[in-house]
N, CA, C and O of each residue as an XYZ file, in Angstrom:
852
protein
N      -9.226     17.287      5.491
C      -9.018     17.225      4.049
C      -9.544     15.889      3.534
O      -9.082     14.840      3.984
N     -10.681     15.901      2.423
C     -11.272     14.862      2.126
C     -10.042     14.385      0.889
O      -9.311     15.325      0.575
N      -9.722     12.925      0.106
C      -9.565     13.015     -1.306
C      -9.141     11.430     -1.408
O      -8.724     10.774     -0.453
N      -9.272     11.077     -2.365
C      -9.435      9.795     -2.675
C      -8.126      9.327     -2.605
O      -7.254      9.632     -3.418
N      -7.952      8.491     -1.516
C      -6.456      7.791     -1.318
C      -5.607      7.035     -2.163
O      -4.422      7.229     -2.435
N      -6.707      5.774     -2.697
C      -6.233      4.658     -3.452
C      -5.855      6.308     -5.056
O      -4.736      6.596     -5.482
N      -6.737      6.748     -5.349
C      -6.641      7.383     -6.618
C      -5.128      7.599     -6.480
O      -4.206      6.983     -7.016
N      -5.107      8.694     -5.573
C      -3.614      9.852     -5.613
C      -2.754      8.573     -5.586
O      -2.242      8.408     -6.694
N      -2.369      7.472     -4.579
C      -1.511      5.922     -4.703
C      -1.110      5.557     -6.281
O      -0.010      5.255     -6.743
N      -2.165      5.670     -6.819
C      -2.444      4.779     -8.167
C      -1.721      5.497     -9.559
O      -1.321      4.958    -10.591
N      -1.728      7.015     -9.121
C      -1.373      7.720     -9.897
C       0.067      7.824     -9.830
O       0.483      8.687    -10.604
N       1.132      7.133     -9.048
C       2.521      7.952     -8.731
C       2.852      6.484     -9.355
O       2.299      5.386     -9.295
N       4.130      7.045    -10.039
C       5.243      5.853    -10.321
C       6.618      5.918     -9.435
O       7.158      6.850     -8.838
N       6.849      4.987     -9.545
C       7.962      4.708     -8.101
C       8.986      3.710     -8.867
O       8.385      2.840     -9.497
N      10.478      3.637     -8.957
C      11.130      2.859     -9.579
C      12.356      2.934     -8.394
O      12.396      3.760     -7.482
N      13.003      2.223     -8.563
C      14.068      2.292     -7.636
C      15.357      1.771     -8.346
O      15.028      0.765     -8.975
N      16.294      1.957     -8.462
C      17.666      1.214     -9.184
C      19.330      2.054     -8.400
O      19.273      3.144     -7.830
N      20.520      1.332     -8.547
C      21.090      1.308     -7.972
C      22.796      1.278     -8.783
O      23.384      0.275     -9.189
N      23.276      2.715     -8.827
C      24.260      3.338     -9.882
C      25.713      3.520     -8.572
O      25.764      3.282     -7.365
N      26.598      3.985     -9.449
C      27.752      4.504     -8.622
C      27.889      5.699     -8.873
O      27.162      6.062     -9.797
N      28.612      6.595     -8.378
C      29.035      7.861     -8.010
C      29.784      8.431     -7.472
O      29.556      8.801     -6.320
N      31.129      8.755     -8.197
C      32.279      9.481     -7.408
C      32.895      7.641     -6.885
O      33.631      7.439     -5.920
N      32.387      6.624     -7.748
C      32.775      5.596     -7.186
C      32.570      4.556     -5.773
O      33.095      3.644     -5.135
N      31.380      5.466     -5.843
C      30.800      4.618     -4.426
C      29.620      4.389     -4.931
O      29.427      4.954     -6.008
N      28.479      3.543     -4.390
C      27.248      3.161     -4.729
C      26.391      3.634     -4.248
O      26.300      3.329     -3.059
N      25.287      4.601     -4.778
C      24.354      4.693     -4.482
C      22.967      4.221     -4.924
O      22.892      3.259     -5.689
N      21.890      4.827     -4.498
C      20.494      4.675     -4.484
C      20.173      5.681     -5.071
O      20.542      6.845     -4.914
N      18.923      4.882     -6.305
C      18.667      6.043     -7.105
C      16.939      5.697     -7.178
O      16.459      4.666     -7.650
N      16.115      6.929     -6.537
C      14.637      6.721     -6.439
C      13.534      7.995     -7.152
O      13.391      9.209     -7.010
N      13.034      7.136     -7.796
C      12.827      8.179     -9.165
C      10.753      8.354     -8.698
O      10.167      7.629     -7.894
N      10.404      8.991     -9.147
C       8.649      9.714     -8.710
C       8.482      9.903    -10.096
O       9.383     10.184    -10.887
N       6.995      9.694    -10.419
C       6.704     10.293    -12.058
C       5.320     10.805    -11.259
O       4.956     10.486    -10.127
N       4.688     11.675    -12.186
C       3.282     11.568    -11.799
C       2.685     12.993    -12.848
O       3.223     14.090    -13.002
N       1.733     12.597    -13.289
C       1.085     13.399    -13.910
C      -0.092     14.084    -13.958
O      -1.128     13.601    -13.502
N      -0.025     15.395    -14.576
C      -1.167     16.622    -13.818
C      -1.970     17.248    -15.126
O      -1.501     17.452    -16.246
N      -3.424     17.512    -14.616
C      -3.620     17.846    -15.313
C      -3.638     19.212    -15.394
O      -4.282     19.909    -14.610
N      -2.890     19.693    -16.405
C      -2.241     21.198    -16.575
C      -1.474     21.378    -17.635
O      -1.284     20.433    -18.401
N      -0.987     22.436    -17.828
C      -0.091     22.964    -18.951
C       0.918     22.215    -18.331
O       0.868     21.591    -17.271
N       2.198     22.411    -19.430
C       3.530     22.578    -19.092
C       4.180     23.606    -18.432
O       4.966     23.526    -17.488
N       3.766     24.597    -19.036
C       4.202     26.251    -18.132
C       3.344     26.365    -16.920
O       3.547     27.019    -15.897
N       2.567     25.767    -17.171
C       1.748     26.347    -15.277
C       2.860     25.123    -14.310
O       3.700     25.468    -13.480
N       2.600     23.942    -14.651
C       3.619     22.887    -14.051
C       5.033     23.277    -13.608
O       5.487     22.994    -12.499
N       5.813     24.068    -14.731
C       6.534     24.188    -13.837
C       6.700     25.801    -13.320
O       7.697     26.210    -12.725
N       6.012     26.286    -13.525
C       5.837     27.569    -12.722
C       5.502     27.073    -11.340
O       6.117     27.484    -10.357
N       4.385     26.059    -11.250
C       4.509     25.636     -9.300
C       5.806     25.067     -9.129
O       6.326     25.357     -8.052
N       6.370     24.453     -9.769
C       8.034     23.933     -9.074
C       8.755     24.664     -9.167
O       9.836     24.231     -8.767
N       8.806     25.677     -9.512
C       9.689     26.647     -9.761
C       9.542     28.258     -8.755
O      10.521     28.862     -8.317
N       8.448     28.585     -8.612
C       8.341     30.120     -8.332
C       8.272     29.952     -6.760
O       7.675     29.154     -6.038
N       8.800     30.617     -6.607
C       8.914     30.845     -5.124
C       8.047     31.146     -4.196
O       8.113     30.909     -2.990
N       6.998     31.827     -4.968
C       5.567     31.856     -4.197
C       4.903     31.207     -4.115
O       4.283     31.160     -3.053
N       4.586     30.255     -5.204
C       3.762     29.193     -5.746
C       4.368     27.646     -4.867
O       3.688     26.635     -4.690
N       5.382     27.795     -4.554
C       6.293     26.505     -3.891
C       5.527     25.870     -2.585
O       5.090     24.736     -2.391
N       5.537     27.189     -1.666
C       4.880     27.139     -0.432
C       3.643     26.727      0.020
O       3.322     26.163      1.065
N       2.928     27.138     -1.034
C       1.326     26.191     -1.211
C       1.572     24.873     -1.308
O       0.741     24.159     -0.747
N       2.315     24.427     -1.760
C       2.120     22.907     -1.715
C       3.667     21.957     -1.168
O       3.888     20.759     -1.341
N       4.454     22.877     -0.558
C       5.583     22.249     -0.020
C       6.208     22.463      1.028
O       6.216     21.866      2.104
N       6.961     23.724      0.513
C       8.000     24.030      1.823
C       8.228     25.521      1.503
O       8.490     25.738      0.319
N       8.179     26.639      2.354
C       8.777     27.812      1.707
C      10.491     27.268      1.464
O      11.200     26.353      1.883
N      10.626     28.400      0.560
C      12.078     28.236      0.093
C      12.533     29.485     -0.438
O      11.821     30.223     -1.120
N      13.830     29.742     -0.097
C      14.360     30.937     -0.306
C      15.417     30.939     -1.034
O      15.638     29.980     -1.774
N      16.488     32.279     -0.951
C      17.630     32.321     -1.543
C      17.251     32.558     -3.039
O      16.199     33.140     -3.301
N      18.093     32.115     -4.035
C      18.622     32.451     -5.784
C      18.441     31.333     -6.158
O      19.254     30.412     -6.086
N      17.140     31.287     -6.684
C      16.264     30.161     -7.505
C      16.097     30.550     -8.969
O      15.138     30.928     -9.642
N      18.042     30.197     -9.336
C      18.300     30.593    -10.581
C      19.357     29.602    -10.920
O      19.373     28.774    -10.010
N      20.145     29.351    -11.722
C      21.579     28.650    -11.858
C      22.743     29.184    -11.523
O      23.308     30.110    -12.104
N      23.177     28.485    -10.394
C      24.294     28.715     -9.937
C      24.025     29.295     -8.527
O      24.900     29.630     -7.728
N      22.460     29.374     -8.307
C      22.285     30.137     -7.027
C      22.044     28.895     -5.885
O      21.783     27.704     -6.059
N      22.230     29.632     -4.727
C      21.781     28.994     -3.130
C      20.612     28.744     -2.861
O      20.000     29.810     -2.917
N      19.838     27.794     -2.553
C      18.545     27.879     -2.154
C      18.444     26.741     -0.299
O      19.125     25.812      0.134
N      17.231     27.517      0.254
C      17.068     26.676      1.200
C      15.702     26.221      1.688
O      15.314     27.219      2.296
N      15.210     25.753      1.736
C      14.131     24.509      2.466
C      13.244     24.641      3.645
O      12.862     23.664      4.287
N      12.953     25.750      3.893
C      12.893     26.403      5.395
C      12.211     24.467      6.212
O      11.325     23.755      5.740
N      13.077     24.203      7.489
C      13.759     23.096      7.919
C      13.844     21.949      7.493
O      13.326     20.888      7.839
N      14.814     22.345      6.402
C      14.855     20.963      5.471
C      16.350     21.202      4.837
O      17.254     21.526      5.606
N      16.540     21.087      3.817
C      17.984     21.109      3.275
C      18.081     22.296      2.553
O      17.217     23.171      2.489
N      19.124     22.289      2.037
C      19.527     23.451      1.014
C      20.562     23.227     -0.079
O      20.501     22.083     -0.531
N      21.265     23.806     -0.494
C      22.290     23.513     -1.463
C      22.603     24.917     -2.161
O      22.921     26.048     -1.792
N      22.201     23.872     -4.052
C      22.724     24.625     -5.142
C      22.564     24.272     -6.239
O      23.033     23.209     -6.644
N      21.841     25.109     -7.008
C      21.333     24.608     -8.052
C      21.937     24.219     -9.424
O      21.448     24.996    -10.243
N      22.608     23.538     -9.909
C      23.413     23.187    -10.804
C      23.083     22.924    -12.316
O      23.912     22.688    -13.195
N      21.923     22.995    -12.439
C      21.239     23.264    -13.943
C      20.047     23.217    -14.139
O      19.142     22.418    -13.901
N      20.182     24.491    -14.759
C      18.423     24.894    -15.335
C      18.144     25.265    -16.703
O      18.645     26.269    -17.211
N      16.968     24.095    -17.621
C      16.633     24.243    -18.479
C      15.078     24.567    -18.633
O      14.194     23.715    -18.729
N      14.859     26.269    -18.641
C      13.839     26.726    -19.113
C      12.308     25.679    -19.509
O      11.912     25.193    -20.568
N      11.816     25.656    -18.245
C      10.432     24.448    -18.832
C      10.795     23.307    -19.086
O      10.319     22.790    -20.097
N      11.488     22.749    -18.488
C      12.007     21.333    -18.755
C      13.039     20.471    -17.623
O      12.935     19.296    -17.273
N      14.172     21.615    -17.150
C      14.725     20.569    -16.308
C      15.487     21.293    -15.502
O      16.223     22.236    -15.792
N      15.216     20.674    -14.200
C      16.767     21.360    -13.602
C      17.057     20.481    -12.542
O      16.291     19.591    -12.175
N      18.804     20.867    -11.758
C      19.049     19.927    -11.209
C      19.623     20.716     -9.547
O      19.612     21.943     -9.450
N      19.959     20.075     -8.687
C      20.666     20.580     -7.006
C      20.996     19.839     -6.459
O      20.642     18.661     -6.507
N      21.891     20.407     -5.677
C      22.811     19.659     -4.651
C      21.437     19.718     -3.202
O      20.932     20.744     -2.746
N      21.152     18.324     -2.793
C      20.407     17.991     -1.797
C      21.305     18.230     -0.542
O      21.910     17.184     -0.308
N      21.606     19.159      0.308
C      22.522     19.211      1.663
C      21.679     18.863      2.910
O      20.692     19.443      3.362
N      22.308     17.798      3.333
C      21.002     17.797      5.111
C      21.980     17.463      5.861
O      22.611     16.428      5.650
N      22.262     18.307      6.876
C      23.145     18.200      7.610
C      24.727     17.355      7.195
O      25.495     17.841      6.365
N      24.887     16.636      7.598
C      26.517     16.209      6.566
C      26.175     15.626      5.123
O      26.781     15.791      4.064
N      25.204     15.010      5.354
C      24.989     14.477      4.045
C      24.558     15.070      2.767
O      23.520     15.727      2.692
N      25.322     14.857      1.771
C      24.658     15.197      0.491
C      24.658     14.485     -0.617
O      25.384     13.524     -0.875
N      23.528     15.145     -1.519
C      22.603     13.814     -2.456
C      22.278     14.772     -3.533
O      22.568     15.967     -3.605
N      21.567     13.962     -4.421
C      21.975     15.067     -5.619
C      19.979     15.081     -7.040
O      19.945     14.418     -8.077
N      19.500     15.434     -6.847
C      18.217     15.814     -7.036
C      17.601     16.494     -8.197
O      17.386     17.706     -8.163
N      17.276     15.685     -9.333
C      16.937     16.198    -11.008
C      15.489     16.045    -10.743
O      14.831     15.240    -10.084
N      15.141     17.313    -11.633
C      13.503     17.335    -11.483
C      13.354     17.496    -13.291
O      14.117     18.182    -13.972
N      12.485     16.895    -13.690
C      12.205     16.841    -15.069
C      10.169     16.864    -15.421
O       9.311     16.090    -14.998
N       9.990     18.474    -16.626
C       8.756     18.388    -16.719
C       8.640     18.201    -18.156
O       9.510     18.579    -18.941
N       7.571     17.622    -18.497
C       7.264     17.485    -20.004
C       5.775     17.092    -20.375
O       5.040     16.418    -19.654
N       5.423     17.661    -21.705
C       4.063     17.481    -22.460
C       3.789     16.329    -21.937
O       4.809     15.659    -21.771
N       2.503     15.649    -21.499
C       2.131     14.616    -21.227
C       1.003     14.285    -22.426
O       0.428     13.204    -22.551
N       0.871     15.137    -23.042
C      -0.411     14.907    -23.734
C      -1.965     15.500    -23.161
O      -2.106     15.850    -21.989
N      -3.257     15.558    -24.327
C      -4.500     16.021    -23.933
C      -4.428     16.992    -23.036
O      -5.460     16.759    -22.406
N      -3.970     17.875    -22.548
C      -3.655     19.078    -21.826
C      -3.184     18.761    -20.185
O      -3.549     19.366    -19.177
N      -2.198     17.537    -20.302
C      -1.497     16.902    -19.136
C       0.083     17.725    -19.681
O       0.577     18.206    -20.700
N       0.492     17.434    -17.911
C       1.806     17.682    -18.375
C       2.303     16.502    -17.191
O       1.470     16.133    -16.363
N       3.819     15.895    -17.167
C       4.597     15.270    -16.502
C       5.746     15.597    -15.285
O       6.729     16.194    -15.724
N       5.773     15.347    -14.055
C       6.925     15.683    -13.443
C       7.659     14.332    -12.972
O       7.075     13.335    -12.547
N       8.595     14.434    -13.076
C       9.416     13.020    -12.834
C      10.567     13.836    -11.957
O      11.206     14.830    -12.304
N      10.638     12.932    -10.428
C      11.953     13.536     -9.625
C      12.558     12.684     -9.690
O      12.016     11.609     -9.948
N      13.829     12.747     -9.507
C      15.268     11.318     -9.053
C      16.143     11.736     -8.538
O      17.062     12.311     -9.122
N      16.059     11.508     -7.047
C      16.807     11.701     -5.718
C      17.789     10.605     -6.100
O      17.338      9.621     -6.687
N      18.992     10.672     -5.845
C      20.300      9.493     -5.774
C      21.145     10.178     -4.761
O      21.527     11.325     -4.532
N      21.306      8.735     -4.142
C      22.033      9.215     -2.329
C      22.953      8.244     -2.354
O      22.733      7.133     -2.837
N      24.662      8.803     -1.541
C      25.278      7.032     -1.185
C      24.421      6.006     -0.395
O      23.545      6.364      0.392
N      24.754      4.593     -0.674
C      24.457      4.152      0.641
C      24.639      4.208      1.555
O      25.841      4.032      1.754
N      23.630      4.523      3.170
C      24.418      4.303      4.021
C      23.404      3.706      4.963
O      22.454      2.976      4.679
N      23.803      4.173      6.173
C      22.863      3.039      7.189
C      21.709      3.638      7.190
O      20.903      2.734      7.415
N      20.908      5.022      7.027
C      19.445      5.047      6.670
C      19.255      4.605      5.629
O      18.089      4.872      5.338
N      19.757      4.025      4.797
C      19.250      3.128      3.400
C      18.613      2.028      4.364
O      17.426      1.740      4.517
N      19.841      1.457      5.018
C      19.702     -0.415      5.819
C      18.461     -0.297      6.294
O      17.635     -1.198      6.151
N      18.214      0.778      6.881
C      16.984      1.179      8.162
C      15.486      1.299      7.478
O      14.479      0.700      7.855
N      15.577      2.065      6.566
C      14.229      2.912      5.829
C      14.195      2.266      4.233
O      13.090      2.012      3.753
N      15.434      2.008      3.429
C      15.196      1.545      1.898
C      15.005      2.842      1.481
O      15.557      3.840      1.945
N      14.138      2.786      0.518
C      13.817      3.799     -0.596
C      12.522      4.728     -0.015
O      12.020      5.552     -0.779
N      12.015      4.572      1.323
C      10.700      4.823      1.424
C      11.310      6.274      2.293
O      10.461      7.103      2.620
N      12.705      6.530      2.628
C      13.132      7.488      3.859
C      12.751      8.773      2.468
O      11.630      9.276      2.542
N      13.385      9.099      1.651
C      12.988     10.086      0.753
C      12.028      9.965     -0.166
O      11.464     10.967     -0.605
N      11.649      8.446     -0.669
C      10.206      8.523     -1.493
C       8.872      8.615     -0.951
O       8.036      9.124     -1.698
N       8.486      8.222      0.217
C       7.522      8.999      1.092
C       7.632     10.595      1.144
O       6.758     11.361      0.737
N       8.455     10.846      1.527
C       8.588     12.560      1.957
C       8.243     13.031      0.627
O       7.353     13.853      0.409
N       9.234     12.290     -0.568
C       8.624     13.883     -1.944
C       7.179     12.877     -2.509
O       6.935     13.193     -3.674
N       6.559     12.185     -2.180
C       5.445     11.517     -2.653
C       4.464     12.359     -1.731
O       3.320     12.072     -2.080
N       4.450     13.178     -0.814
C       3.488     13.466     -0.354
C       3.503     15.069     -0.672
O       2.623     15.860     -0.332
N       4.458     15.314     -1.254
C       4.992     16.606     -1.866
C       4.757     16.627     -3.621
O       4.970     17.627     -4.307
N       4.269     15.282     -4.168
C       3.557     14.930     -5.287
C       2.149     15.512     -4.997
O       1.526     16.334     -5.670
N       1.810     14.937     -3.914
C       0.119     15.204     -3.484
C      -0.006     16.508     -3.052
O      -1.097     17.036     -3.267
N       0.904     17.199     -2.456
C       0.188     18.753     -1.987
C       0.444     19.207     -3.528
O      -0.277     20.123     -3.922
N       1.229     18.760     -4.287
C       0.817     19.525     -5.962
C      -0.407     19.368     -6.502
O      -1.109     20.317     -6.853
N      -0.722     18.189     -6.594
C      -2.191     17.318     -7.060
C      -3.041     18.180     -6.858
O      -3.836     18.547     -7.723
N      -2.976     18.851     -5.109
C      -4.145     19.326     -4.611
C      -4.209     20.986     -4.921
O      -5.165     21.754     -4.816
N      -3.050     21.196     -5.272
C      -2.802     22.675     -5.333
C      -3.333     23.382     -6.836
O      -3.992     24.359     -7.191
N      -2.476     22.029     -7.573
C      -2.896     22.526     -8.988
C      -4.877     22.690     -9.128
O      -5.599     23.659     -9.361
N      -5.157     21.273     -8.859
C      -6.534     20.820     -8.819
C      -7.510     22.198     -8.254
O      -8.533     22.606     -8.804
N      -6.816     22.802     -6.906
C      -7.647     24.019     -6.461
C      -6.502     24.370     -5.959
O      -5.803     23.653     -5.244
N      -6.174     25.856     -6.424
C      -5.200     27.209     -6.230
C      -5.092     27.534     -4.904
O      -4.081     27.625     -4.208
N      -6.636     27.753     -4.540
C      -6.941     27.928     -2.818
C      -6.681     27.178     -1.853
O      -6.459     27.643     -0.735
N      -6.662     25.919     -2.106
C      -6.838     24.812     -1.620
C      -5.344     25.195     -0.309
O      -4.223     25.518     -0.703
N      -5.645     25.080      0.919
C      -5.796     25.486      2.305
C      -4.208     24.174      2.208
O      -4.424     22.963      2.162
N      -3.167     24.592      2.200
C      -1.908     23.228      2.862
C      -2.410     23.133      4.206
O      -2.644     24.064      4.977
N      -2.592     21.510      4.457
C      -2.831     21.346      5.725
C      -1.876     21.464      6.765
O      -0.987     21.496      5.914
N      -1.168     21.569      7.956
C      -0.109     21.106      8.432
C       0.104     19.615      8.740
O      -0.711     18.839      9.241
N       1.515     19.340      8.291
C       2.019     18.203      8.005
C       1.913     17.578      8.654
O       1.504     16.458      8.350
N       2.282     17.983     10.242
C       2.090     16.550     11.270
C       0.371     16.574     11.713
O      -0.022     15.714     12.501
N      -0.597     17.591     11.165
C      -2.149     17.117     11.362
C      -2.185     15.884      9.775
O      -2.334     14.664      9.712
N      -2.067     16.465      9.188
C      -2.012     15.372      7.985
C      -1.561     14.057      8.489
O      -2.279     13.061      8.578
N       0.085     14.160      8.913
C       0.261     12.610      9.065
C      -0.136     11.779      9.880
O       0.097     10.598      9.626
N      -1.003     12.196     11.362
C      -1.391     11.478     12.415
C      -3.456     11.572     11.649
O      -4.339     11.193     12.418
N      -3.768     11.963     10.542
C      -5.360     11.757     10.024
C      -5.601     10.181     10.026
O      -4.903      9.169     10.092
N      -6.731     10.448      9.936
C      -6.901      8.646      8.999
C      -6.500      8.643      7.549
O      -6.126      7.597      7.017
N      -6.568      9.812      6.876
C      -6.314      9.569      5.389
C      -4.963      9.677      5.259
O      -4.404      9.097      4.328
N      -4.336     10.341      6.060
C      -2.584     11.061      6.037
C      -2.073      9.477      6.339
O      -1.534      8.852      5.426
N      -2.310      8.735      7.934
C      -1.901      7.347      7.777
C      -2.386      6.337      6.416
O      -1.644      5.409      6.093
N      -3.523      6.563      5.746
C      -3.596      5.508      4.971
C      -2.880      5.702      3.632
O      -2.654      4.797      2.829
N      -2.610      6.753      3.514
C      -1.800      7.564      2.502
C      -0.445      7.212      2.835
O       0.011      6.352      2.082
N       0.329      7.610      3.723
C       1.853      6.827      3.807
C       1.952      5.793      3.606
O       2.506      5.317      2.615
N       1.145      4.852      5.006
C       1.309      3.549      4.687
C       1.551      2.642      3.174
O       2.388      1.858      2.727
N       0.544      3.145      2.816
C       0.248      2.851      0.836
C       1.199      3.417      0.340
O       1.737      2.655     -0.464
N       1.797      4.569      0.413
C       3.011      4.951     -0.010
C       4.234      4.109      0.171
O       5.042      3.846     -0.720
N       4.295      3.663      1.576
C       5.702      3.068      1.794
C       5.967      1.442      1.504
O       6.946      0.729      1.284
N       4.280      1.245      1.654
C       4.473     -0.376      0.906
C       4.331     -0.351     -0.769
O       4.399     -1.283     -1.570
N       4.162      0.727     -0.925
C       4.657      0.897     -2.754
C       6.191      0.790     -2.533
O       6.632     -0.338     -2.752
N       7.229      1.858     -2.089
C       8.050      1.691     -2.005
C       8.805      1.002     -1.809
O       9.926      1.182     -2.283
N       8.443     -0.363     -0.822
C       9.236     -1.629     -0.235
C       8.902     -2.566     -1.649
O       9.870     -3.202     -2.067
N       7.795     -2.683     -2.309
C       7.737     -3.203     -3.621
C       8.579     -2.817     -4.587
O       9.194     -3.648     -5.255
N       8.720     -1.282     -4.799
C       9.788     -0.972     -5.970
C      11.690     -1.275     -5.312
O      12.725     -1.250     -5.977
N      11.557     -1.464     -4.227
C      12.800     -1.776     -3.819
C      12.893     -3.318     -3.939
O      13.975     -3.796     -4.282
N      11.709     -4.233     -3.651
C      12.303     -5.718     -4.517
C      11.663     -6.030     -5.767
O      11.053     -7.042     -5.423
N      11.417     -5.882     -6.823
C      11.426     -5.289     -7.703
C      12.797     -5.242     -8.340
O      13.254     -5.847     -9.310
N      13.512     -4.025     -7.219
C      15.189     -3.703     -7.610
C      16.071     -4.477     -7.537
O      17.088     -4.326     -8.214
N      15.890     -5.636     -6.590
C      16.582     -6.751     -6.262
C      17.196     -6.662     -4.838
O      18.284     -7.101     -4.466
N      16.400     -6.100     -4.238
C      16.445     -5.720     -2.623
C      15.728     -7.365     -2.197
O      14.757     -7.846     -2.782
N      16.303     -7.872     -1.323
C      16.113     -9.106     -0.393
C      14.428     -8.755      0.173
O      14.309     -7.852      1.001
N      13.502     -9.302     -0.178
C      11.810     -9.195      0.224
C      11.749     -9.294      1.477
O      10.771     -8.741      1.979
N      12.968    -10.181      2.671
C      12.346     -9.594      4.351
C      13.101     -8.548      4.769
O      13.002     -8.185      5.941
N      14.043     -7.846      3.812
C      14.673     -6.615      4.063
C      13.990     -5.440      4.558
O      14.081     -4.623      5.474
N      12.932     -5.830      3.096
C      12.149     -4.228      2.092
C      10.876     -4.446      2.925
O      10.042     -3.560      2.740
N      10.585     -5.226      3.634
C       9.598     -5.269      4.437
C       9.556     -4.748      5.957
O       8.626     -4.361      6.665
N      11.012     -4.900      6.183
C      11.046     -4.270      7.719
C      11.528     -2.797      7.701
O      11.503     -1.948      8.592
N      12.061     -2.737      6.171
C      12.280     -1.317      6.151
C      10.769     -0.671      5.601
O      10.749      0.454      6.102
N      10.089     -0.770      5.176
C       9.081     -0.442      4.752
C       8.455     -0.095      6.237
O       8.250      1.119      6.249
N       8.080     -0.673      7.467
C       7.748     -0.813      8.491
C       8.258      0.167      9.741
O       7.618      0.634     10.684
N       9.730      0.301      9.357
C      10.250      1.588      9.818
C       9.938      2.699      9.417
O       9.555      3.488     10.282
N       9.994      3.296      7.606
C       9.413      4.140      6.882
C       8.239      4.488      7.612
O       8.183      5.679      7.918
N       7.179      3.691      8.015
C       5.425      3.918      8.492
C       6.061      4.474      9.270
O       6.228      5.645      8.929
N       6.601      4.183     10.335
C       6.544      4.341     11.681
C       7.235      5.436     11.917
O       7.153      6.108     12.945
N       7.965      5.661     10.941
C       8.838      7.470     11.128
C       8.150      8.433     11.148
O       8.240      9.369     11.943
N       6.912      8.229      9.728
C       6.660      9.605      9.067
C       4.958      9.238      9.750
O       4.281     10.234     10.006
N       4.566      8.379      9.917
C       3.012      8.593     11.172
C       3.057      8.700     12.629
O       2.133      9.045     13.365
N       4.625      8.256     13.059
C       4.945      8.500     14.558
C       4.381      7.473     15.523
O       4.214      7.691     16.723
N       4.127      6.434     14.954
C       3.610      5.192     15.684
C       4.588      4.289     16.150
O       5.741      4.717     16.084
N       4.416      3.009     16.661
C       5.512      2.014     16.850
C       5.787      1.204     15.589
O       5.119      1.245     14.556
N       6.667      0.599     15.780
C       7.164      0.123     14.631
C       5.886     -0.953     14.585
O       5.372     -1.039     15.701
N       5.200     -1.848     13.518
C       4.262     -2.823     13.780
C       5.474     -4.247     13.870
O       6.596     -3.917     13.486
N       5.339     -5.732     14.324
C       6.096     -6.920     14.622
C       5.810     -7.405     13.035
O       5.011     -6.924     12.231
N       6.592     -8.344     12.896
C       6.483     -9.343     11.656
C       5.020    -10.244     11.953
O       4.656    -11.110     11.157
């Protein structure tokens, strides 16, 4: 798969900030990125169940409000609000843990439209380990199989672990996760924190060794 690395990088917004919930503190990591497309085609790929799989994950179950959905090996939940072309929200379940996941689309202008995600998780020790890069890598590259999907319909999903061991799949995370260790100080994350977590992030999702300081 050929496609311009720095471009797809350049195009994603990445913010990171840090709320409570149920009275505990979590992490809140937000994705913007914009396509060129309608609004209704936009979220017809985030939405339809056929259309999902081209550029993500199949997914099953009642992809409606109030229904079950699941991730084929990934999480599942429940979908807790849906606004017609515009917004909806789910319960993120992965094994014990759960996190809570708003997807928002809107007019972007000149025949663009907008998707903005915001994953918010407690803290816990994969925060300490990974930062913001353990789930903003994963749906940032789930930004890009959209990019590529919308861009061409046909366009072939590569498999994930040929992608992540490529030269472009590594130069693509990497750039991903040192975006991420930036929007985490930025947030007011300690800079030799967000750096060794950034370093773990690489090393998860390309399968390499961790690199030394």
């Amino acid at each position: 798969m050929n496609f311009d690395v720095d471009q797809h990088l350049g195009a994603m917004g990445r913010s990171v900030s840090f709320l409570e919930r149920d009275g505990s503190p979590t992490s809140v990591v937000t994705l913007a990125r914009s396509y060129a497309t309608t609004l209704e085609d936009l979220w017809d790929a985030v939405t339809n169940s056929q259309r999902i799989p081209r550029w993500f994950a199949p997914v099953s179950g009642e992809l409606q409000l109030g229904g079950r959905y699941q991730v084929e090996g990934n999480a599942g939940g429940e979908i807790t609000a849906c606004e017609a072309h515009s917004h909806y929200a789910l319960n993120w379940e992965f094994g014990p843990y759960v996190s809570w996941v708003d997807v928002n689309v809107a007019d972007d202008g000149s025949g663009r439209a907008r998707l903005t995600l915001t994953h918010t998780a407690h803290l816990s020790e994969d925060w300490d380990t990974y930062g913001p890069g353990a789930a903003g890598v994963g749906w940032e590259m789930g930004f890009l199989g959209l990019a590529l999907h919308i861009a061409d319909p046909d366009w072939p999903k590569p498999d994930p672990m040929e992608f992540a061991t490529s030269a472009d799949g590594k130069a693509f995370i990497t750039g991903s996760s040192d975006g991420w260790g930036r929007a985490a100080v930025a947030a007011g994350s300690d800079p030799e924190t967000a750096a060794a977590a950034t370093r773990q992030t690489t090393a998860f999702y390309t399968g390499e060794e961790v690199e030394p300081m």
